[in-house]
gemmi code that builds the backbone of each chain (N, CA, C; Angstrom):
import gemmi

chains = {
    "A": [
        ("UNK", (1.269, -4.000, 26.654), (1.457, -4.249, 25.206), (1.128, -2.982, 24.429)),
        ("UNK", (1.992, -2.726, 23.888), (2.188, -0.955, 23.002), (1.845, -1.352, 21.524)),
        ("UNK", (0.470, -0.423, 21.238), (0.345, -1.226, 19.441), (0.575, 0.332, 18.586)),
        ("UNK", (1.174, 0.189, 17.524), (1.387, 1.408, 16.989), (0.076, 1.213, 15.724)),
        ("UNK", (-1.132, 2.035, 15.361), (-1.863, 1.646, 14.168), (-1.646, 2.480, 13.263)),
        ("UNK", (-1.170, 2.572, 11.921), (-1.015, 3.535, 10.810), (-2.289, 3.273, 9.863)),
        ("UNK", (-2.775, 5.232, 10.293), (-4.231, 5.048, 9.467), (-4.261, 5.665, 8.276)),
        ("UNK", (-4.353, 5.455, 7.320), (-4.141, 6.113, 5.566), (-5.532, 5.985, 5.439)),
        ("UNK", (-5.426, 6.659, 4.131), (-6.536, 7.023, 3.556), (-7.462, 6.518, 3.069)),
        ("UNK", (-6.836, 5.101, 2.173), (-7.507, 3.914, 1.641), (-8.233, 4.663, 0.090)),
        ("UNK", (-7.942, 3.727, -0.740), (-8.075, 4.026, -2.255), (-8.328, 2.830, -2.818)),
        ("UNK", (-9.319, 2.595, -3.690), (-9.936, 1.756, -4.897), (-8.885, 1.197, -5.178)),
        ("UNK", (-7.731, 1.502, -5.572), (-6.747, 0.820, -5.913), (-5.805, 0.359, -4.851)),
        ("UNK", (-5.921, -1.195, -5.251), (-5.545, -2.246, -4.076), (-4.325, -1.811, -3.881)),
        ("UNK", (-3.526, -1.549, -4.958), (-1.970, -1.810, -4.532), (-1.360, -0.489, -3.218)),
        ("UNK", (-2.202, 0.479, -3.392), (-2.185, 1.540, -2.861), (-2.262, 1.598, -0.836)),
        ("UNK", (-3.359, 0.718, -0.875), (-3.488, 0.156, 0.515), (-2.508, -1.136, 0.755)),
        ("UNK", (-2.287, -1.987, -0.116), (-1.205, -2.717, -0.292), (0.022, -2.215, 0.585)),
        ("UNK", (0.647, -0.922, -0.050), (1.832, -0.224, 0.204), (1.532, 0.177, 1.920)),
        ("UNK", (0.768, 0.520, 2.330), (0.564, 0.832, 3.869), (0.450, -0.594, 4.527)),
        ("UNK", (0.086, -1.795, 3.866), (0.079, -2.635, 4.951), (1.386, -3.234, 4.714)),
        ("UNK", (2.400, -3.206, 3.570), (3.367, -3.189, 3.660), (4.096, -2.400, 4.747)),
        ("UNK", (4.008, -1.164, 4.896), (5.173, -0.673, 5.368), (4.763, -1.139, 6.929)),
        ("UNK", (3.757, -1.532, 7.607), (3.218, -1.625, 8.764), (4.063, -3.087, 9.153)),
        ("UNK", (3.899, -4.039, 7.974), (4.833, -5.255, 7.917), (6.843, -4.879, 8.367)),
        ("UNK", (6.979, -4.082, 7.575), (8.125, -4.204, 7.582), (8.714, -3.373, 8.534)),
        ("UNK", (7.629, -2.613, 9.026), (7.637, -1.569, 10.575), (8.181, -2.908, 11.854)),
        ("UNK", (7.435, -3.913, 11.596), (6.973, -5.135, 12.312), (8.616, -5.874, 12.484)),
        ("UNK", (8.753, -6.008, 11.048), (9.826, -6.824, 11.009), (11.362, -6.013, 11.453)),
        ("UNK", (11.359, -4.909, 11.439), (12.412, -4.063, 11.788), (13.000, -4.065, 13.066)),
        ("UNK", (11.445, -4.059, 13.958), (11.693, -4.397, 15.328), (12.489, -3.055, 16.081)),
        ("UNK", (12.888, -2.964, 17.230), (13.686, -2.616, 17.728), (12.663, -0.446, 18.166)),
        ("UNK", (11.754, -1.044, 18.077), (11.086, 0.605, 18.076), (10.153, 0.653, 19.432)),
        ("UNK", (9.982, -0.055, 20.162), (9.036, 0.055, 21.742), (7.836, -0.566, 21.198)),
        ("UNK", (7.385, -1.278, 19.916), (5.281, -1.257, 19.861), (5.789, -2.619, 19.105)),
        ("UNK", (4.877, -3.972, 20.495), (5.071, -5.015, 20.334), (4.031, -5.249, 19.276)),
        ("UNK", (3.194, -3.862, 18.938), (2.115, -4.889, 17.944), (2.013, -3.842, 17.190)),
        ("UNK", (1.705, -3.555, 15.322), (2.062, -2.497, 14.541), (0.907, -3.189, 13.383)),
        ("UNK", (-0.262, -2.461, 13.442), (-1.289, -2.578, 12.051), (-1.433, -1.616, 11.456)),
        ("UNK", (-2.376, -1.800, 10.441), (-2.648, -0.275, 9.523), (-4.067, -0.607, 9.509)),
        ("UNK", (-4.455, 0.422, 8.949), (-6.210, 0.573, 8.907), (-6.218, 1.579, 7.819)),
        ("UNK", (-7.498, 1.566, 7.417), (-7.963, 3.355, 6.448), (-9.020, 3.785, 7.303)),
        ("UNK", (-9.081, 5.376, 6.886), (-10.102, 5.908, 6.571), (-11.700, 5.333, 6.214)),
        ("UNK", (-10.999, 4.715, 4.602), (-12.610, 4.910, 4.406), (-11.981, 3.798, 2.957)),
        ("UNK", (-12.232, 3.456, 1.692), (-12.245, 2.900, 0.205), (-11.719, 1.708, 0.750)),
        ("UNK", (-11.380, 0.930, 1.606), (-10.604, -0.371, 1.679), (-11.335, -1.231, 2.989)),
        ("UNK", (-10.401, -2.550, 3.290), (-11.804, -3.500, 3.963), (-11.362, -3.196, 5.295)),
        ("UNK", (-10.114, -2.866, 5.897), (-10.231, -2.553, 7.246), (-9.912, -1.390, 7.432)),
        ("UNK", (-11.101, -0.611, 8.218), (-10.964, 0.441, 8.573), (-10.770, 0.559, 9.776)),
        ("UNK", (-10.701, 1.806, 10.213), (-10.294, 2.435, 11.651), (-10.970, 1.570, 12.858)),
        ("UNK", (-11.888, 0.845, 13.006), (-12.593, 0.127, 14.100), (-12.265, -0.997, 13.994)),
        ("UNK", (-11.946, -1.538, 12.768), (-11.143, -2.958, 12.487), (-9.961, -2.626, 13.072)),
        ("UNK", (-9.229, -1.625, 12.868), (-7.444, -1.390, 13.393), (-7.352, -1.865, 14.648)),
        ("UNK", (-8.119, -0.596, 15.606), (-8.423, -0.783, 16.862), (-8.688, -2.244, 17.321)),
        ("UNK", (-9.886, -3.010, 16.619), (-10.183, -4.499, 17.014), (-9.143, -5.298, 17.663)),
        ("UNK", (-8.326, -5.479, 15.979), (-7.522, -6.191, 15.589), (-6.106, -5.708, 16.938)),
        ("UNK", (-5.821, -4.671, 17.265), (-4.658, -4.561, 18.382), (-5.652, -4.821, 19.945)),
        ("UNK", (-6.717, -4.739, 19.625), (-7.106, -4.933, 21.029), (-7.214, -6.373, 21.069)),
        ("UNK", (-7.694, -7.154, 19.681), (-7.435, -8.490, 20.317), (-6.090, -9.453, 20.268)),
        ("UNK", (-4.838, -8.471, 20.029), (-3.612, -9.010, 20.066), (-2.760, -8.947, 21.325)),
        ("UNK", (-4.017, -8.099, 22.205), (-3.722, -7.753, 23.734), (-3.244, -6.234, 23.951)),
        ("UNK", (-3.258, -5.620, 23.143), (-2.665, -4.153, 22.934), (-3.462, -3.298, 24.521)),
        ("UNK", (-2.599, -2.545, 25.371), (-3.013, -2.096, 26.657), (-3.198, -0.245, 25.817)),
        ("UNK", (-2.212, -0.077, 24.756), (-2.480, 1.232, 24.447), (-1.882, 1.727, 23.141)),
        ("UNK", (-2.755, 2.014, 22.536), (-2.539, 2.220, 20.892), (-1.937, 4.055, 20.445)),
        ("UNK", (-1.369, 3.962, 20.374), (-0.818, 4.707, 19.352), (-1.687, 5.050, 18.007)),
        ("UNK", (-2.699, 5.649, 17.728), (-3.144, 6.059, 16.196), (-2.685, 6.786, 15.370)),
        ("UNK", (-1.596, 6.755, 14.366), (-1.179, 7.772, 13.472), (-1.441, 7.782, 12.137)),
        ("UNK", (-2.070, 9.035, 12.120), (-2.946, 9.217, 10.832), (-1.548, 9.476, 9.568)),
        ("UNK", (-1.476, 8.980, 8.740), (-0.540, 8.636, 7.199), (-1.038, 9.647, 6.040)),
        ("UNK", (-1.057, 10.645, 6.429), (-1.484, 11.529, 6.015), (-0.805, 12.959, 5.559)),
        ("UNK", (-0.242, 13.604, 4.686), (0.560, 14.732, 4.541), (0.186, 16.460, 4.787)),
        ("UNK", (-1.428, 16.429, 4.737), (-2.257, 17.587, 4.440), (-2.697, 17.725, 6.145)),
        ("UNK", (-2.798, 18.795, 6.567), (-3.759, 19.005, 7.877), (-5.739, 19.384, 7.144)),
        ("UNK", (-5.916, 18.318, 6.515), (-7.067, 18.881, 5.852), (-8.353, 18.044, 6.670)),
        ("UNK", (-9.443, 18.192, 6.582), (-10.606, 17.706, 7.368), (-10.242, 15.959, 7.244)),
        ("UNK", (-9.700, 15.261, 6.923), (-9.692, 14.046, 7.588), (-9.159, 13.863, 8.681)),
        ("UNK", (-7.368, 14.599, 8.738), (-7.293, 15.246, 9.522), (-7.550, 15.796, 10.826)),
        ("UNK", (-8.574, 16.715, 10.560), (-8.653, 17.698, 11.603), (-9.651, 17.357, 11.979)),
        ("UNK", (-10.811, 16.472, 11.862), (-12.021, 16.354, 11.879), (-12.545, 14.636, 11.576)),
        ("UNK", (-12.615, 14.267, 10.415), (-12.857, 12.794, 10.608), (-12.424, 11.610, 11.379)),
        ("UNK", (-10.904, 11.450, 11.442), (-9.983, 10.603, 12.487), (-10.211, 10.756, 13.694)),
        ("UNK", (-10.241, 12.022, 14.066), (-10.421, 12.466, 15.486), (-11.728, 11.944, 15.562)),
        ("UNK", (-12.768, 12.254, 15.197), (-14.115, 11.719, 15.128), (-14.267, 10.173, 15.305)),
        ("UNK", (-13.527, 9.366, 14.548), (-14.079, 7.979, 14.622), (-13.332, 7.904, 16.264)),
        ("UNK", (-11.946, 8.321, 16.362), (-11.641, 8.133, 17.814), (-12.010, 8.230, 18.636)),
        ("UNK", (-12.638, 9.511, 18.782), (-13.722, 9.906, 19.710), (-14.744, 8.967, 20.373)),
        ("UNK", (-15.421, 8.188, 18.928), (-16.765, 7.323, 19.245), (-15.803, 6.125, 19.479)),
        ("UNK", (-14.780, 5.574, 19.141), (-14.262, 4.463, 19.573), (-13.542, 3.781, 20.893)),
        ("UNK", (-13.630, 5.115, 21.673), (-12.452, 4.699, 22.818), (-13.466, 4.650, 23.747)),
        ("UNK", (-14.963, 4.589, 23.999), (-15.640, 4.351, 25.227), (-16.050, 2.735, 24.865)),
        ("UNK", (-15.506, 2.405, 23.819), (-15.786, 0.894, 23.558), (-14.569, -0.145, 24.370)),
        ("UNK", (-13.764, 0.415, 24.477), (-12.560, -0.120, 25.001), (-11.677, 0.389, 26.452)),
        ("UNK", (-12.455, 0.577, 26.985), (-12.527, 1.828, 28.369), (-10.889, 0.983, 29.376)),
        ("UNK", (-10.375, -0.036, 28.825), (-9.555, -0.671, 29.250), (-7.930, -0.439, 28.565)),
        ("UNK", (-8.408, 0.520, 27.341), (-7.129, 0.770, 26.525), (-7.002, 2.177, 26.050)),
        ("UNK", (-5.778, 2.420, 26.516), (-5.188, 3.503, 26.202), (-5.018, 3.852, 24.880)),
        ("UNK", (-5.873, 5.006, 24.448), (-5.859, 5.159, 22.461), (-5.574, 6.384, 22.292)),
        ("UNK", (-4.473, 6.872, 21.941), (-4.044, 8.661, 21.184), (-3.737, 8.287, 20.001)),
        ("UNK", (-4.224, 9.564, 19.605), (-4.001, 9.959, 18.644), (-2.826, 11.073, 18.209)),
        ("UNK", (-1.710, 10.756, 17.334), (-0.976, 11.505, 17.174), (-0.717, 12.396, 16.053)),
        ("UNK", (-0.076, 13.307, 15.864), (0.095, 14.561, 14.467), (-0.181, 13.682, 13.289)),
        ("UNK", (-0.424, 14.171, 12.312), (-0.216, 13.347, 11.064), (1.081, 13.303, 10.410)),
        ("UNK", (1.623, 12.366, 9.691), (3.183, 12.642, 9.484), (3.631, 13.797, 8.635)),
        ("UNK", (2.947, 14.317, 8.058), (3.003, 15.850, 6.678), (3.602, 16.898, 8.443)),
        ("UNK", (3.490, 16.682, 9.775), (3.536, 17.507, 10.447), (5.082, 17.724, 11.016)),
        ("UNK", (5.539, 16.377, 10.969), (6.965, 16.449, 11.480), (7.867, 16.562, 10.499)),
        ("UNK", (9.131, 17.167, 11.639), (10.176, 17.803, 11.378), (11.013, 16.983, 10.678)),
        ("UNK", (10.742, 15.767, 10.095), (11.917, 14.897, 9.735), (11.080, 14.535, 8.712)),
        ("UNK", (10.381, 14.927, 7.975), (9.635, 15.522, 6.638), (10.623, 15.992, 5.951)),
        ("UNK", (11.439, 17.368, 6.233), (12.687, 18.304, 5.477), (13.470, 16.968, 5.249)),
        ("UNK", (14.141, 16.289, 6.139), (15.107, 15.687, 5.807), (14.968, 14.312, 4.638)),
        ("UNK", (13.515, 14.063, 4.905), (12.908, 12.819, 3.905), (12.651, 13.487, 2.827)),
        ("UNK", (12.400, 15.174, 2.418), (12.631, 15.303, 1.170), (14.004, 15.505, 0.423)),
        ("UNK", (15.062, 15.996, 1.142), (15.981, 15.917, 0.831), (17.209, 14.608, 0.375)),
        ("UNK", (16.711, 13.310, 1.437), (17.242, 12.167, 1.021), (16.802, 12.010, -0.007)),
        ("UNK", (15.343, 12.003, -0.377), (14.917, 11.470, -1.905), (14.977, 12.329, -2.902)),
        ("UNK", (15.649, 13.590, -2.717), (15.930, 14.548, -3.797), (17.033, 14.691, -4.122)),
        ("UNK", (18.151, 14.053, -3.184), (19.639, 14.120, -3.505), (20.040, 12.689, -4.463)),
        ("UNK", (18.611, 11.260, -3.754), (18.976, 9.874, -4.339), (18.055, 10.415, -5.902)),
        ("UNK", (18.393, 10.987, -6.638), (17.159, 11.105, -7.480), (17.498, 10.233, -8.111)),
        ("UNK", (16.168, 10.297, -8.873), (16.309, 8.802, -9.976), (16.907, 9.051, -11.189)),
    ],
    "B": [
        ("UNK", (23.411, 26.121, -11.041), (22.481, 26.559, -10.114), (21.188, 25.127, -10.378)),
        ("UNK", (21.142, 24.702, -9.316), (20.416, 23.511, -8.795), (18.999, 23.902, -8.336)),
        ("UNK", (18.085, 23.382, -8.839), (16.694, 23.627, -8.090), (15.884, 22.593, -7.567)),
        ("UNK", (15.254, 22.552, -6.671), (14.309, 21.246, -5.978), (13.086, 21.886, -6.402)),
        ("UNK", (12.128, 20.869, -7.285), (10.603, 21.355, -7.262), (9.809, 20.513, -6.769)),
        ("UNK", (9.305, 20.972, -5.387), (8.520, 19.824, -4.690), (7.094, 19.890, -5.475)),
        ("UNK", (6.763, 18.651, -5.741), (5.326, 18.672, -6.496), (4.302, 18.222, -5.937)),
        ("UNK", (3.380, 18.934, -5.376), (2.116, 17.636, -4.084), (0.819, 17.950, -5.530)),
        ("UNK", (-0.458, 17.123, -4.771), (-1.468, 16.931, -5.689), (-1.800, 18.281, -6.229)),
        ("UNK", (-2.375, 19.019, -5.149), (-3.331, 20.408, -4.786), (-4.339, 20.212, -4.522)),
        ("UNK", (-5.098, 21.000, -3.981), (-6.283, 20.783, -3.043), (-7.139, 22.112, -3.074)),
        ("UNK", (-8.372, 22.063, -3.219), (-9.281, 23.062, -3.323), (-9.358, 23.528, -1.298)),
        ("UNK", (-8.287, 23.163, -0.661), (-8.742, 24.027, 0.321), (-6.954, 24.767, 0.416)),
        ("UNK", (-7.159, 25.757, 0.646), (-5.856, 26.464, 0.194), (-5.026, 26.621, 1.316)),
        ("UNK", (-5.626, 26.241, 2.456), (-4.822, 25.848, 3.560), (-3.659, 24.468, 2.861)),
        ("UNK", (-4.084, 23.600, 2.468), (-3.185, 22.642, 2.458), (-2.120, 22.625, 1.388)),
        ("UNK", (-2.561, 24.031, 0.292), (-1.743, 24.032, -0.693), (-0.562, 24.869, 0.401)),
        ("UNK", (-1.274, 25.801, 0.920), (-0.251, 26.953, 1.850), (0.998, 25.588, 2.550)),
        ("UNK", (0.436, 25.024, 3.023), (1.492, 23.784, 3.673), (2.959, 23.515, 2.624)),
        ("UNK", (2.398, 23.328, 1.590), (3.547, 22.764, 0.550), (4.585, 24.133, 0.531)),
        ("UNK", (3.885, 24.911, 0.593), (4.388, 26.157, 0.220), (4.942, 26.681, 1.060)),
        ("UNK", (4.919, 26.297, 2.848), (5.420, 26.434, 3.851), (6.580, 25.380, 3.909)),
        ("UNK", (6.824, 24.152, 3.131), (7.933, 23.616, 3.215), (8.650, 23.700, 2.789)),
        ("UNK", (8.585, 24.452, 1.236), (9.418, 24.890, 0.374), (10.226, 25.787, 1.127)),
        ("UNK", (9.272, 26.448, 1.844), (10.557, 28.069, 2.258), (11.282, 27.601, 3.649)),
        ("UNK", (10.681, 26.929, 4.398), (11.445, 26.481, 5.492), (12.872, 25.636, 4.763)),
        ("UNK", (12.622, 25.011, 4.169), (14.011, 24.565, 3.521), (14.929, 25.229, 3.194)),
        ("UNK", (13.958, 26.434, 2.235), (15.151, 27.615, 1.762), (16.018, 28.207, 2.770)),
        ("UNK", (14.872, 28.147, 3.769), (15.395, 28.993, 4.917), (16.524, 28.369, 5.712)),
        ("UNK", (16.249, 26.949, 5.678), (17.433, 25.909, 6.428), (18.778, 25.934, 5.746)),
        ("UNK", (18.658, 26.115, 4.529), (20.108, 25.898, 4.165), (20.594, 24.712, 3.961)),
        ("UNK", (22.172, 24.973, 3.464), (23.261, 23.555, 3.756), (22.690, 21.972, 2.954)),
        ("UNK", (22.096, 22.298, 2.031), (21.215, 21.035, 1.678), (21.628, 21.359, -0.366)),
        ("UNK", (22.518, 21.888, -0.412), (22.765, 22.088, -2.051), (22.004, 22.419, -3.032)),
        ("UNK", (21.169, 22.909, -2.820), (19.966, 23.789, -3.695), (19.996, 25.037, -3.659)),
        ("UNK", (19.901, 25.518, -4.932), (19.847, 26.824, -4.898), (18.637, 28.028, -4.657)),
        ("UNK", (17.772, 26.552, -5.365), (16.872, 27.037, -5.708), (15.301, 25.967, -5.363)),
        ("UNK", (14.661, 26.745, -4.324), (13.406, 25.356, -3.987), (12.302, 26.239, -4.097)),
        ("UNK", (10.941, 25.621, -4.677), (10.077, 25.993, -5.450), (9.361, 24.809, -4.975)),
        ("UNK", (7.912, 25.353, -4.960), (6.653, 24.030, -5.025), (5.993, 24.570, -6.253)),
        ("UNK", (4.875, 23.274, -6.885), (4.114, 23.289, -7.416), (2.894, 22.300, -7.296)),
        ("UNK", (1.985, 22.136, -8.322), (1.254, 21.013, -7.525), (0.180, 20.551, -9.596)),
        ("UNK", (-0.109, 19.412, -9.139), (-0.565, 18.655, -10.317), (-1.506, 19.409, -11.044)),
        ("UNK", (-2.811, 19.394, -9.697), (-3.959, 20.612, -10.059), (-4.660, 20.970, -8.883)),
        ("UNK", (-5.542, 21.717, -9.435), (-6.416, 22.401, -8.307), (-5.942, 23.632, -7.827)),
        ("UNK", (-4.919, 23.971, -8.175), (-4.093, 24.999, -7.090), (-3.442, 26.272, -8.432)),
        ("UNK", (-3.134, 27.246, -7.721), (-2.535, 28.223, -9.031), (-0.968, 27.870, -9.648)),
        ("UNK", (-0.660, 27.716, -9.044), (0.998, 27.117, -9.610), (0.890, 25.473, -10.360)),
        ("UNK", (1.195, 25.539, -11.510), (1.150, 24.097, -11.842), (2.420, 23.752, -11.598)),
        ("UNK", (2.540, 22.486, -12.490), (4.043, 21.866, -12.437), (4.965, 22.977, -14.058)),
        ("UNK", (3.992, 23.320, -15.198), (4.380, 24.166, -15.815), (5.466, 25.252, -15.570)),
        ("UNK", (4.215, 26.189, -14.675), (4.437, 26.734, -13.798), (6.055, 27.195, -12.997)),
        ("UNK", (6.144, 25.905, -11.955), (6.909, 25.368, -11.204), (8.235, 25.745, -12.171)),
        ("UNK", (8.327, 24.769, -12.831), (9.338, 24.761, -13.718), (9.901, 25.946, -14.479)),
        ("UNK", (9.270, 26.780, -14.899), (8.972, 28.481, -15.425), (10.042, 29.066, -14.363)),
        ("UNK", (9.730, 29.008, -12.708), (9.578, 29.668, -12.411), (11.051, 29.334, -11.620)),
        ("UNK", (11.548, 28.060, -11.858), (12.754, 27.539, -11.551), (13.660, 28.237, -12.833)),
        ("UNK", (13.596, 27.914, -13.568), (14.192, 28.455, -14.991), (14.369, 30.358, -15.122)),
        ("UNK", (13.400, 30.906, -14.120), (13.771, 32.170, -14.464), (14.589, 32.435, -13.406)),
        ("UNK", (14.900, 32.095, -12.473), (15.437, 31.921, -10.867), (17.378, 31.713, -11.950)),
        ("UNK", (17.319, 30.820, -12.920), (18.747, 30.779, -13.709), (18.919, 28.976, -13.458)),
        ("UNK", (18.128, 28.516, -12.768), (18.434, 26.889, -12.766), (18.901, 26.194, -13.915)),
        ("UNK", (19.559, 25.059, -13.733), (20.414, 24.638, -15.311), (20.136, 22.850, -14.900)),
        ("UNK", (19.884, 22.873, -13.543), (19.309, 21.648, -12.971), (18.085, 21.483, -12.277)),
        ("UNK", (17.108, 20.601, -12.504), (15.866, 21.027, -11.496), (15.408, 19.249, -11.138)),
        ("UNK", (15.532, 19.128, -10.197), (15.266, 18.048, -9.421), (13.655, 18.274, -9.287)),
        ("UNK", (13.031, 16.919, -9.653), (11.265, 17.744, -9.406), (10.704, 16.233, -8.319)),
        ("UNK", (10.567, 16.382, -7.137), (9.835, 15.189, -6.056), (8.344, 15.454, -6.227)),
        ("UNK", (7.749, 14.347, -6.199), (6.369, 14.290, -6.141), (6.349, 13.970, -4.407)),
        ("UNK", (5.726, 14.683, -4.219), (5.193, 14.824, -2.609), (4.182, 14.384, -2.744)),
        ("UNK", (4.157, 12.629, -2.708), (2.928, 11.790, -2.540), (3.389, 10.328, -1.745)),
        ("UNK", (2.306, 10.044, -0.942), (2.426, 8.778, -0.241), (2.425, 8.125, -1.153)),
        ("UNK", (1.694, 7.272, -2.102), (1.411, 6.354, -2.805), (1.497, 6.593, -4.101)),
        ("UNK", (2.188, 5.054, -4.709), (2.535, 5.038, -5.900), (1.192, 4.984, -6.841)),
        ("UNK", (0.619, 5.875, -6.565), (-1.315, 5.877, -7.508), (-0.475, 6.737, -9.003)),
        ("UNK", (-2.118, 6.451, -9.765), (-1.746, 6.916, -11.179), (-1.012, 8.455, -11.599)),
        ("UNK", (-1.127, 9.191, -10.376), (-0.670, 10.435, -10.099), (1.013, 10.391, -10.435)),
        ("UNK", (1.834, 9.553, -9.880), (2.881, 9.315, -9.397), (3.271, 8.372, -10.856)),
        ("UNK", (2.820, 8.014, -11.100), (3.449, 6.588, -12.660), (3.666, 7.021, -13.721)),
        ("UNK", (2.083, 7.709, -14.077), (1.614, 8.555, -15.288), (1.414, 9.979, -15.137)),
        ("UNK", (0.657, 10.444, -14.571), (0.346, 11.856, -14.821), (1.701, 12.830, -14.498)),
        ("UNK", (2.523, 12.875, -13.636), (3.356, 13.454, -13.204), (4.730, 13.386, -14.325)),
        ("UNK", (5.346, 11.674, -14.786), (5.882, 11.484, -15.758), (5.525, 12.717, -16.664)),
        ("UNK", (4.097, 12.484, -17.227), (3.871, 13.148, -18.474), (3.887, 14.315, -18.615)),
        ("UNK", (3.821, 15.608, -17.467), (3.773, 16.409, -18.038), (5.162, 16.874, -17.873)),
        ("UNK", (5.963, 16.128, -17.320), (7.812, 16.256, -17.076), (8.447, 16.137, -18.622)),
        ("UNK", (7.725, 14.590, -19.389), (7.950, 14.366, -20.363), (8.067, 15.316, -21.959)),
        ("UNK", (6.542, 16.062, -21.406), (5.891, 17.374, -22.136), (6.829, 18.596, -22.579)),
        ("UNK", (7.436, 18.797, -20.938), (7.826, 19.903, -20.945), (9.384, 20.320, -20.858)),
        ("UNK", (10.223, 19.018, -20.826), (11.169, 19.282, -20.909), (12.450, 19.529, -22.318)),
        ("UNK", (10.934, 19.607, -23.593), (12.156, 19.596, -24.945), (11.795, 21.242, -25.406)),
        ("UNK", (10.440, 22.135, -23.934), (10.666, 23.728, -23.781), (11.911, 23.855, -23.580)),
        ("UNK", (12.814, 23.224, -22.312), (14.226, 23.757, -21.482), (15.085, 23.024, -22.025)),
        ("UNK", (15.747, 22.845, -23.284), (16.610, 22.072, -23.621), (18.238, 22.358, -23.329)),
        ("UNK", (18.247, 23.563, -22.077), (19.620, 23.748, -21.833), (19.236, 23.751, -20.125)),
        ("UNK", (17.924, 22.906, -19.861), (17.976, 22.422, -18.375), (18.284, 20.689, -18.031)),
        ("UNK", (18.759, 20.554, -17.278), (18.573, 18.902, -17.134), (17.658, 18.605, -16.031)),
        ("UNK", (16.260, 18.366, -16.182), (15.251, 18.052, -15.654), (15.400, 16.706, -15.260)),
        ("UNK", (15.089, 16.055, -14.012), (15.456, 14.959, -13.575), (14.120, 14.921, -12.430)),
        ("UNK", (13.351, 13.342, -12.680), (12.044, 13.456, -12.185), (12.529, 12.527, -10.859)),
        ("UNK", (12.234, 12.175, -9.508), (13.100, 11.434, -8.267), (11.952, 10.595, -7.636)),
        ("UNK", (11.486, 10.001, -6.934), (10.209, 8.656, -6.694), (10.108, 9.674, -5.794)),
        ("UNK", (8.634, 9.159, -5.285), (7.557, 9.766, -4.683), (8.271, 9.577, -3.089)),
        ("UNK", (7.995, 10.471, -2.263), (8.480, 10.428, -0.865), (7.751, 9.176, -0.105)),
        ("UNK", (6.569, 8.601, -0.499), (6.679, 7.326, 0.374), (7.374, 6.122, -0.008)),
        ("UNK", (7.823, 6.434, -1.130), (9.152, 5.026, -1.153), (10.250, 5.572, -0.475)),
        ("UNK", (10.335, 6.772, 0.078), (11.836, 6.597, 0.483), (11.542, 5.644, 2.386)),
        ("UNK", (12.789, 5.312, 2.411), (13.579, 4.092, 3.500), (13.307, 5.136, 4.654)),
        ("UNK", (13.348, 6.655, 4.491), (13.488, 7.418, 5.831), (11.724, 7.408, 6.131)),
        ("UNK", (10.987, 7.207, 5.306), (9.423, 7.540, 5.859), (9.317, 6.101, 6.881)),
        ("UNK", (10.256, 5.392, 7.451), (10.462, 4.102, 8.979), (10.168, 5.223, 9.826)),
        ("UNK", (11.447, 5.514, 9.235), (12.017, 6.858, 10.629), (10.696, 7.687, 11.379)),
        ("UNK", (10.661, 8.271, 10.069), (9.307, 9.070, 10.158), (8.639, 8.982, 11.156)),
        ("UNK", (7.871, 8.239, 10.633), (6.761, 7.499, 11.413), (6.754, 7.052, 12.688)),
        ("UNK", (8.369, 6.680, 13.014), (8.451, 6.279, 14.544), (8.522, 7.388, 15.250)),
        ("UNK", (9.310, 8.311, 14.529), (9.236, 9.496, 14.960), (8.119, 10.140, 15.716)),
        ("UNK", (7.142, 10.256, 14.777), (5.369, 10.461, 15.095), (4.860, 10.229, 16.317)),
        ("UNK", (4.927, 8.849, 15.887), (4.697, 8.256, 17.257), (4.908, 8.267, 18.318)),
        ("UNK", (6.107, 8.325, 18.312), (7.198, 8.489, 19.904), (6.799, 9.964, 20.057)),
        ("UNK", (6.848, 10.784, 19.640), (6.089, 11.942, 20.182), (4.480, 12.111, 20.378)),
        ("UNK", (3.995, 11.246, 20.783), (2.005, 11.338, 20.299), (1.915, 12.450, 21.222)),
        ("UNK", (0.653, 12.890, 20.725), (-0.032, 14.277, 21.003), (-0.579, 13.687, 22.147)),
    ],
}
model = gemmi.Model(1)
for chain_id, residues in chains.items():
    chain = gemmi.Chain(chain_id)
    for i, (resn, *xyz) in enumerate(residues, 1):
        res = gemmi.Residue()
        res.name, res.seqid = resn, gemmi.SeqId(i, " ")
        for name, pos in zip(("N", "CA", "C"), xyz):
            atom = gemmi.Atom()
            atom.name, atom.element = name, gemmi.Element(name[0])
            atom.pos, atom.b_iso = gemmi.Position(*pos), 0.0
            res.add_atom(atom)
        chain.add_residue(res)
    model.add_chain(chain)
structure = gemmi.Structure()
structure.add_model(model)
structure.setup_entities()
């Protein structure tokens, strides 16, 4: 069982974390991508964080998680905090496979997502 | 002559402003995407404002300037602050047509994205 977790930043303002557990929903509902199980988590300002993410796919049966940090900047959350909670989290679960992958600000299909939304302008 | 002004927050670590500023030119550099003219700027924190930005599109000969907010979330950044200083500054260029485009995490390709990410984990 393949869980994909999208980890953002998490902000005081609900609607904000809202929008990530949205898109994790509609990641869900799209289907057709290899990860039978797809949550979100934060950082840090909101109620489930990064050890809740993890929980929550390990108790949906998840054999190996996928962590991708939702993030645009290579800045110390980044480079340093995420990696960190991962670090302390994966000897808890010595039965599941947990990486961590680039943050999305890193890939190549960034150019093309600014360009779709700069050609659809409003 | 068409210009893209990518707009991110800014960040007191100048690595991450350098990023924005590394996507701008990789674009330039890509081509084939109908711009003449691509430029970053950023809200605050950073030396280039959105002022700035715009200045600097306008001396380049732009007569169009497409301006993206390079932000995940629809926060007050993205509603209000960004609106306003578009609002501010566009009765300076009254022989530009300034046109403001939604924030890159509403666009439909940040699915892609993300699977993208993933399917490649580190």
């Amino acid at each position: 069982m393949k869980a994909l977790l999208i980890v953002a930043h998490g902000s005081r303002r609900e609607q904000s974390n809202q929008e990530v557990l949205e898109l994790a929903n509609t990641l869900t509902q799209q289907g057709n991508h290899g990860f039978d199980i797809i949550e979100a988590a934060f950082l840090e300002l909101a109620d489930t964080l990064i050890p809740d993410g993890i929980e929550n796919c390990a108790r949906r049966g998840a054999t190996e998680i996928i962590v991708l940090p939702y993030f645009l900047n290579s800045g110390k959350h980044v480079t340093r905090d995420i990696p960190e909670v991962i670090t302390a989290i994966k000897p808890l679960y010595p039965d599941i496979n947990i990486l961590l992958t680039q943050h999305i600000g890193a890939s190549p299909v960034m150019l093309e997502l600014i360009l779709e939304t700069a050609t659809n302008k409003a």
